[in-house]
C-alpha positions as CSV (number, residue, x, y, z in Angstrom):
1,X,0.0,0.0,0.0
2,X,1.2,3.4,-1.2
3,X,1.2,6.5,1.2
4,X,-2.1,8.3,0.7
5,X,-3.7,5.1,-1.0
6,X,-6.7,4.1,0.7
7,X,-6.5,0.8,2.5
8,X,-8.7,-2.4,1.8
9,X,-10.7,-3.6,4.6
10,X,-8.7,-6.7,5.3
11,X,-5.4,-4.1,5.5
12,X,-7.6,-2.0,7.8
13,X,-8.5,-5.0,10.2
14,X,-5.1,-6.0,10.1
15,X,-3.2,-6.0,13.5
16,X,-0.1,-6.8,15.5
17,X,-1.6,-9.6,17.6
18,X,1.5,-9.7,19.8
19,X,1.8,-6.2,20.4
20,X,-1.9,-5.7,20.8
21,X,-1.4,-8.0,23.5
22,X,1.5,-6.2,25.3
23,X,-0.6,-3.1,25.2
24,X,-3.9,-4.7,26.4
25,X,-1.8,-6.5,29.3
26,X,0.1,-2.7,30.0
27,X,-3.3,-1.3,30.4
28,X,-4.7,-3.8,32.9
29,X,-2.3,-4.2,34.9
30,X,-1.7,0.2,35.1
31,X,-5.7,0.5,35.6
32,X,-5.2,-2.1,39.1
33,X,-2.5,-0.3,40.5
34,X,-4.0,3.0,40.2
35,X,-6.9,2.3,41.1
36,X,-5.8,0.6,44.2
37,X,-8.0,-2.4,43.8
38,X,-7.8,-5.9,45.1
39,X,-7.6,-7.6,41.8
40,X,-10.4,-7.8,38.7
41,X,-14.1,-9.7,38.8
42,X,-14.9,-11.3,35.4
43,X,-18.1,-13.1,34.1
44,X,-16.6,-16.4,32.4
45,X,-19.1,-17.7,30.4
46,X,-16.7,-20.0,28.3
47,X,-17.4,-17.6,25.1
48,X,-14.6,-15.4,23.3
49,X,-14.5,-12.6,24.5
50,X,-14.8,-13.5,28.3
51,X,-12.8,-16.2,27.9
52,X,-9.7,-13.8,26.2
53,X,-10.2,-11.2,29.0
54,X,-9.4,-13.6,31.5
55,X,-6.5,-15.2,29.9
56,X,-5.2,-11.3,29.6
57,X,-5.4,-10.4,33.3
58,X,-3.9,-14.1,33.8
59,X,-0.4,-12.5,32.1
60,X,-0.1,-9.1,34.5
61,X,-2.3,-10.7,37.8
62,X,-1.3,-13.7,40.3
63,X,-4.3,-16.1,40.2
64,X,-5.7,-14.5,43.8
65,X,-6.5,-11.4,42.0
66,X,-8.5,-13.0,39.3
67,X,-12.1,-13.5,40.5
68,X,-14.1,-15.7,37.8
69,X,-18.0,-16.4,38.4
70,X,-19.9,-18.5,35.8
71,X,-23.7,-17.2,36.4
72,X,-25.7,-20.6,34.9
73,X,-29.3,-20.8,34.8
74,X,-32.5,-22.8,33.5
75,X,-31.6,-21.7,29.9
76,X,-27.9,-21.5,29.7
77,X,-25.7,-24.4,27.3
78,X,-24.0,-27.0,29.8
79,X,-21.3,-27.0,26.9
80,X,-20.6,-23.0,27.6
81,X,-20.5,-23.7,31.3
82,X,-17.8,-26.8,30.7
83,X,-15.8,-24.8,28.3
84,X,-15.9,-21.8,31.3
85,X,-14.2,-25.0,33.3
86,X,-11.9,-25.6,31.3
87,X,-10.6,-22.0,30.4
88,X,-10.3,-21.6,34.4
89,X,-8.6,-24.8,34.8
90,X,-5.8,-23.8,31.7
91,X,-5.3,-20.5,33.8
92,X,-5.1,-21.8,37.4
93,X,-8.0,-19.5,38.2
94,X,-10.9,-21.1,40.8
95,X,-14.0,-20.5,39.0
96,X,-16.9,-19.7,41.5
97,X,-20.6,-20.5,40.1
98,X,-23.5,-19.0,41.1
99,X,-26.8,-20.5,39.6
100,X,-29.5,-17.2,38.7
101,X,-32.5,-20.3,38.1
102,X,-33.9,-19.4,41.3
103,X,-33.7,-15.2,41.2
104,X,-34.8,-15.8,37.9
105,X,-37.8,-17.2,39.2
106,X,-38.7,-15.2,42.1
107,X,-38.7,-12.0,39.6
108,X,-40.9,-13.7,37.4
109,X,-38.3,-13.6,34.6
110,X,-39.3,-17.3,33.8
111,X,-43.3,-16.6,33.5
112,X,-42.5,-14.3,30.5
113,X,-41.4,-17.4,28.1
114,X,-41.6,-21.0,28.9
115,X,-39.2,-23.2,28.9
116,X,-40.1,-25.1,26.2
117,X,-40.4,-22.1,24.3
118,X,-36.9,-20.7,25.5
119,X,-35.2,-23.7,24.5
120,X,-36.9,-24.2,20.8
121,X,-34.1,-22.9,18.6
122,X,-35.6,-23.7,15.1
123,X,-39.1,-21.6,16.8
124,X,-37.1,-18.6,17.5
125,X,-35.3,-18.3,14.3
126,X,-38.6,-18.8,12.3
127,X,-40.1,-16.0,14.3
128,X,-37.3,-13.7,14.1
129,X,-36.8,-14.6,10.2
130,X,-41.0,-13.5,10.1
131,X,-40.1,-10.3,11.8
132,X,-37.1,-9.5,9.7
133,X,-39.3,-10.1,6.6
134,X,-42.1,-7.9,7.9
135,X,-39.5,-5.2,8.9
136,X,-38.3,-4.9,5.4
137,X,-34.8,-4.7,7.1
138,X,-31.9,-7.2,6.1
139,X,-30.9,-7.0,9.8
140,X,-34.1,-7.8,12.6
141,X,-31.5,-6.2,15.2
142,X,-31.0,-2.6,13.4
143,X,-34.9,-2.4,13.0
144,X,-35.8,-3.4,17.0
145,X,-33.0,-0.6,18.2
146,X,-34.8,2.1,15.8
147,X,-38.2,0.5,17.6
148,X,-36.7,0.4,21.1
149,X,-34.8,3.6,20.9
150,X,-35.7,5.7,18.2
151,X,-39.2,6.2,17.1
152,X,-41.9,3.3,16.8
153,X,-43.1,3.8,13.1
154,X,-44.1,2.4,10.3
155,X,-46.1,-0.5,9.7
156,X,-44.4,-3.6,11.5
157,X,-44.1,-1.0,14.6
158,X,-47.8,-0.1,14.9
159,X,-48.8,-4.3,14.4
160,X,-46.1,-4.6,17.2
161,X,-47.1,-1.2,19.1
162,X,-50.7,-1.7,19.2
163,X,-51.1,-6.0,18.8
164,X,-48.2,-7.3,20.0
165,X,-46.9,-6.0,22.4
166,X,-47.8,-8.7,24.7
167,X,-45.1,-11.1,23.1
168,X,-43.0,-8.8,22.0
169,X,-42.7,-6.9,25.1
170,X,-42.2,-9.7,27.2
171,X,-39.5,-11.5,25.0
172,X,-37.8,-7.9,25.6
173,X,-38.5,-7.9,29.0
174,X,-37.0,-11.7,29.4
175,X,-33.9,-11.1,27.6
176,X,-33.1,-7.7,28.8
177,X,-34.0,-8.7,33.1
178,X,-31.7,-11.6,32.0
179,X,-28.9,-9.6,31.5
180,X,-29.1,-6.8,34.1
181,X,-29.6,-9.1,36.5
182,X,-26.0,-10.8,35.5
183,X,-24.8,-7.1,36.0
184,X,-26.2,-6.5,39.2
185,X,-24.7,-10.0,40.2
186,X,-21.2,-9.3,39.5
187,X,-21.2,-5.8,40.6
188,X,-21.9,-6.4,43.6
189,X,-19.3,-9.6,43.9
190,X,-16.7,-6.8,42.3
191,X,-17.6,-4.4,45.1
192,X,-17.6,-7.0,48.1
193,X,-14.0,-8.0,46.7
194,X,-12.5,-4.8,46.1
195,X,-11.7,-5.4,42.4
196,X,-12.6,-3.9,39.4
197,X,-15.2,-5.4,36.7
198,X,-14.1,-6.4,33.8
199,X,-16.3,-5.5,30.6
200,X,-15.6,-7.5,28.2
201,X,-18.1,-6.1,25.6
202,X,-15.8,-6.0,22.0
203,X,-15.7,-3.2,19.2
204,X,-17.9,-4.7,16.8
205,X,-21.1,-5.2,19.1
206,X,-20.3,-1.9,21.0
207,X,-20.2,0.3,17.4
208,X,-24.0,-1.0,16.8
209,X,-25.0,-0.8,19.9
210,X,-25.7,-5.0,20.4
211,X,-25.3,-4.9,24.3
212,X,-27.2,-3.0,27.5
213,X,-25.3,-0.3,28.8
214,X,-27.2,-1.1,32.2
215,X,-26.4,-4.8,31.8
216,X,-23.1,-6.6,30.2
217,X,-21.7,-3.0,28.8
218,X,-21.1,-1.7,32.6
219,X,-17.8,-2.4,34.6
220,X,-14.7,-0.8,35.5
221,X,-12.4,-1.8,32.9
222,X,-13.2,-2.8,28.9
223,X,-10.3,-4.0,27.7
224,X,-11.6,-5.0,24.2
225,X,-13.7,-2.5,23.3
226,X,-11.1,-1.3,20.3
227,X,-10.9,-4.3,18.8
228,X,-13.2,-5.9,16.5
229,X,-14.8,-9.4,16.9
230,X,-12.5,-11.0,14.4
231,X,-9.2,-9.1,15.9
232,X,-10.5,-10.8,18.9
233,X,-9.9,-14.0,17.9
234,X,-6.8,-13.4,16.6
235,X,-5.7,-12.6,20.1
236,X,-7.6,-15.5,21.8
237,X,-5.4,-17.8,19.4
238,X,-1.9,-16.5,19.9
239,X,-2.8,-17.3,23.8
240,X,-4.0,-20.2,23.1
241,X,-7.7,-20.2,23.8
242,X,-9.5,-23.6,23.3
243,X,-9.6,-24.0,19.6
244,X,-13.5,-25.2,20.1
245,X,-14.1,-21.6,21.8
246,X,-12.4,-20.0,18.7
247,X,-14.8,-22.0,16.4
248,X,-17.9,-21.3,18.1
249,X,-20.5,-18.9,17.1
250,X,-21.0,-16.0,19.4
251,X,-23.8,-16.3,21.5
252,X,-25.5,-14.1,24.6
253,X,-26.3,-17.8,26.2
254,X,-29.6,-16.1,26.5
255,X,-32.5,-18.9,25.2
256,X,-30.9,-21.9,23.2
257,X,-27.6,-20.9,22.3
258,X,-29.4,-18.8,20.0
259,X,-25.8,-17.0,17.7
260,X,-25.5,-13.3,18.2
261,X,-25.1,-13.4,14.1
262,X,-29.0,-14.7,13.7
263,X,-30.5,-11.5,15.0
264,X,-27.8,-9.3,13.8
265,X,-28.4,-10.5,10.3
266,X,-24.7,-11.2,9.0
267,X,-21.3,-12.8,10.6
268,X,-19.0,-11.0,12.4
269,X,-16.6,-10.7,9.6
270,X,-18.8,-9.5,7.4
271,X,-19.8,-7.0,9.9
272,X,-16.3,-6.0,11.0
273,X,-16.1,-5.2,7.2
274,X,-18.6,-3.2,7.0
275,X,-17.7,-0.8,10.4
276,X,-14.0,-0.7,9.1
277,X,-15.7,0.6,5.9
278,X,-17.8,3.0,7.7
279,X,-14.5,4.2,9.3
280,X,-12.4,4.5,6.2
281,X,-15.1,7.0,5.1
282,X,-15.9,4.6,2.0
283,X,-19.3,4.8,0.2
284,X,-22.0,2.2,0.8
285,X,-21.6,0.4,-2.2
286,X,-17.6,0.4,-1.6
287,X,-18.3,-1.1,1.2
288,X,-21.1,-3.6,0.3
289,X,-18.4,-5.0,-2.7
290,X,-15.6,-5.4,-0.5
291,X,-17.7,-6.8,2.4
292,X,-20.0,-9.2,0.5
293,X,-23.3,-7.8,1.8
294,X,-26.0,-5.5,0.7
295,X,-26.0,-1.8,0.0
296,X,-29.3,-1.8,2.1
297,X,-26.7,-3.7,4.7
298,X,-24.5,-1.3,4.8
299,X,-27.2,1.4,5.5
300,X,-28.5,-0.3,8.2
301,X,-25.5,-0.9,10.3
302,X,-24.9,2.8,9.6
303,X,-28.0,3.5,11.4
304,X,-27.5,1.0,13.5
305,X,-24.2,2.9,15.0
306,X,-26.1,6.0,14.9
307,X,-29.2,4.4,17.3
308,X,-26.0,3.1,19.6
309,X,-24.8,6.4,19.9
310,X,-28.1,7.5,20.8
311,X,-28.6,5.0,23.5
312,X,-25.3,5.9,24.9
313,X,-26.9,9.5,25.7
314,X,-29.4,8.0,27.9
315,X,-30.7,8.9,30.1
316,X,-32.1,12.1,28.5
317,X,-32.7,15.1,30.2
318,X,-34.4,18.8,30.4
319,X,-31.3,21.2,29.2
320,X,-30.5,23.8,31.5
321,X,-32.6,27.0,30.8
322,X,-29.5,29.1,33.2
């Protein structure tokens, strides 16, 4: 590449895995000793990202410093929670459990959608594929954050609005209690331990917004939130992260291992693609050729990162009339 030329996506998700590392370990173990804190609390759920962040405090912290909690529950893959297991076990960390089914249950998180309904994977792709069609959007997750956080028009969001909203509202509400209540768990163990929480939300999902803010996007510390989903597992390889955890589909461990890439519409690669494009300042249909999707793809995850930015100004407020 030429100075001045501009860069194809694959040179612009290019990275130096082993001095990403360095810097990432650098920054983790400067945040601890500033801050003071007993050590770091991280959510091992046996995914990527979680699973990454752990083995990068593991290079800068002694193993009594690193507090893992696996948070299983009625709906959660045994597979994720072995893999969790194992992750610990490579890292000489204990991993502590602490089974949600029955604060689930008390809150009534569990009454929204069975159990049978929950763990009916072909089910909830055929209604999510129904909603993506009557959205008219390639991506069912860009159209329900303009719903949930923008404005609820057009037609799909008046059927949902006004007929709907009784299964719509409480697959929301069982998804999103889910997840806060994860938060709320491992804050409080972070504060009770003195350490700092590790967020381990990546670039990719935090550009388009596909995590709570109030739920697994709090913490202390994010440590790869500048590097995309597929930089991510670049770094999870050179430290030798479980080759089954590299290969595995990205999933909130939510209802039946539904894949974060179902709802968003496309794979993380392609979407990584498409928000490197977005950052090179390349057109839409630059993008959709070099990324293999959709000019109407590339608009949505365009408005997509606009309706994250918007949710990161929440709460809103009355301005100041002084």
């Amino acid at each position: 590449m030429t100075a001045g030329t501009i860069p194809t996506l694959d040179e612009a998700l290019h990275i130096d895995v082993k001095l990403e590392i360095e810097r990432i370990s650098a920054f983790i173990r400067s945040e601890v000793r500033r801050r003071g804190a007993h050590g770091v609390m991280i959510g091992l759920s046996g995914g990527l990202d979680s699973s990454t962040c752990a083995a990068l405090c593991r290079r800068v912290l002694p193993p009594d410093q690193i507090h893992v909690l696996a948070l299983p529950e009625r709906d959660s893959s045994p597979k994720e929670l072995l893999q969790a297991h194992n992750v610990a076990k490579q890292l000489g960390l204990d991993l502590s459990e602490k089974y949600l089914t029955k604060y689930f249950d008390l809150l009534g998180i569990y009454s929204l959608v069975p159990r049978e309904v929950a763990n009916d994977r072909p089910r909830l792709e055929r209604a999510m594929s129904t909603l993506r069609r009557l959205s008219g959007s390639p991506s069912l997750f860009t159209w329900s954050q303009k719903f949930a956080f923008g404005e609820r028009r057009g037609v799909l969001g008046g059927i949902l609005r006004n007929n709907l909203w009784a299964y719509a509202g409480k697959t929301e509400a069982f998804v999103m209690s889910k997840v806060r209540t994860r938060m709320l768990v491992l804050s409080s163990q972070a504060m009770l331990l003195d350490s700092l929480l590790i967020c381990t939300t990546d670039h990719s999902e935090w550009s388009v917004g596909f995590y709570d803010p109030l739920g697994d996007g709090a913490g202390d510390l994010a440590p790869l939130r500048h590097l995309y989903k597929t930089q991510i597992r670049e770094v999870a390889r050179e430290l030798e992260i479980p080759q089954e955890i590299l290969d595995q589909p990205s999933s909130g461990d939510l209802a039946a291992g539904l894949p974060n890439e179902v709802a968003m519409g496309l794979s993380y690669e392609q979407l990584d693609h498409v928000l490197a494009g977005l950052d090179l300042g390349l057109s839409e249909s630059e993008i959709a050729q070099q990324a293999g999707v959709s000019r109407a793809m590339v608009k949505g995850i365009r408005e997509a990162c606009s309706m994250a930015d918007t949710r990161r100004a929440l709460p809103v407020g009355i301005v100041s009339s002084s």
